[in-house]
C-alpha positions in Angstrom: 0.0 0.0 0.0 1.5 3.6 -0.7 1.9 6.5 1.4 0.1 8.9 -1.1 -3.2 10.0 -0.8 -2.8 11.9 -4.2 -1.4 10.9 -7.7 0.2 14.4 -8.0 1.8 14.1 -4.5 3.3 10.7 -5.7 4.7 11.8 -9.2 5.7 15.3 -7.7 8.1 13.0 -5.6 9.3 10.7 -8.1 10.3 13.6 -10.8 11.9 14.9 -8.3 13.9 11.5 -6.8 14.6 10.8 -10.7 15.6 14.0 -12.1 18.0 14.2 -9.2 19.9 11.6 -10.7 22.4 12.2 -13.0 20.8 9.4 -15.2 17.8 9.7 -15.2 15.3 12.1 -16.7 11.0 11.9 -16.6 8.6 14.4 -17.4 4.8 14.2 -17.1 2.9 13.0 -20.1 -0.3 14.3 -19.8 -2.8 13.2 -22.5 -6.3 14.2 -23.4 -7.7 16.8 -25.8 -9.0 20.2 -25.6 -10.8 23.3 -27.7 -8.2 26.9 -28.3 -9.5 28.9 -30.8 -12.3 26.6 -32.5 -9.1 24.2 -33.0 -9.1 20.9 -31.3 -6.1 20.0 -30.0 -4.5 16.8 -28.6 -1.4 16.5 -26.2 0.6 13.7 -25.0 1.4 10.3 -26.4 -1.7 8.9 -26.8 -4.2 6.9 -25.0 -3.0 4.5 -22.3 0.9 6.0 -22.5 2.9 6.3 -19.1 1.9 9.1 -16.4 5.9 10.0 -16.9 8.1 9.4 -19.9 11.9 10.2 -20.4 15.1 8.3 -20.3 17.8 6.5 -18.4 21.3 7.0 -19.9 23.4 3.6 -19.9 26.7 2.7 -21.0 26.7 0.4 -23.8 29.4 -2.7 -23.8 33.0 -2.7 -24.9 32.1 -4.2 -28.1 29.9 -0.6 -29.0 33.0 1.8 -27.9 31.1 2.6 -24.5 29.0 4.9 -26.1 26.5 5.9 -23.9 22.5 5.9 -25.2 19.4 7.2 -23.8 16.9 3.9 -23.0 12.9 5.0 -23.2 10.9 4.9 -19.8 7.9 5.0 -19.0 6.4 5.2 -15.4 2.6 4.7 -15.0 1.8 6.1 -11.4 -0.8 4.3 -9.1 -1.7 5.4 -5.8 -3.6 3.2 -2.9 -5.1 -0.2 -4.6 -5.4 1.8 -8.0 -3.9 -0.7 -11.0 -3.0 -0.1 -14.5 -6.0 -0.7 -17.1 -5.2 -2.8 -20.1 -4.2 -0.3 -21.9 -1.7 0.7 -19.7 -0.6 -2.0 -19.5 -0.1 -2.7 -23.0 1.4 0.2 -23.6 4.3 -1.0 -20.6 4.3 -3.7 -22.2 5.6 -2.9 -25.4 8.2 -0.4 -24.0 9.9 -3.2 -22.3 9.1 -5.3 -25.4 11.3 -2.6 -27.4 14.1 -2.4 -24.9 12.7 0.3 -23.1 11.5 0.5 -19.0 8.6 -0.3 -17.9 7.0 -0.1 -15.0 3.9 0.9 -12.2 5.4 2.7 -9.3 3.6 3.5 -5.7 6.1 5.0 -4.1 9.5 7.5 -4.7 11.2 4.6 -3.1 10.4 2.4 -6.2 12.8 5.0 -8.3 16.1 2.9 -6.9 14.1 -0.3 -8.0 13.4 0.9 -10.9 16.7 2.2 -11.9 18.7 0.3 -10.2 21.9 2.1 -8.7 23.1 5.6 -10.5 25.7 5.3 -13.0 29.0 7.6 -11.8 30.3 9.3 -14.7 27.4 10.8 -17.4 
């Protein structure tokens, strides 16, 4: 069960715990549609993307000159006993299906998870 009593609390905290990193980078991905001038307008992804999108930088193997290259993540954010819909979970899906991360989180603590431990040198 997570701490948060709001979604905005939770990803608030976990832009913040990621974008601390030297890593790591997330943004929000808001998506819906909307009216401006008798012009409709869509934002975000589309339907069913992450809450948070962005990018961890790794360093690639010996064998690709340790270049290092920015790997797609998405972070769907759930609060109490909230889950992803199938959409959602699609959509996670296939990032990870790509070589991309994936994942629900609950809590900032779930950033280490996710990340695993910071890279030194970027």
């Amino acid at each position: 069960m997570t701490k948060y009593e709001l979604e905005s609390e939770l990803k608030d905290d976990i832009i913040k715990a990621a974008n601390d990193r030297r890593d790591v980078r997330l943004f929000k991905n808001d998506v819906g549609q909307c009216r401006e001038s008798n012009i409709g307008l869509r934002y975000g992804l589309f339907k069913g993307s992450s809450d948070l999108i962005g990018w961890q930088a790794i360093t690639i193997t010996e064998d690709m000159v340790g270049k290092k290259v920015a790997v797609f993540a998405a972070v769907e954010l759930k609060i109490k006993d909230r889950i992803a819909s199938d959409v959602q979970k699609t959509f996670i899906r296939n990032v990870r299906k790509f070589g991309g991360i994936g994942c629900v989180a609950r809590d900032v603590n779930d950033i280490q998870k996710i990340f695993g431990k910071e890279e030194g040198n970027l």
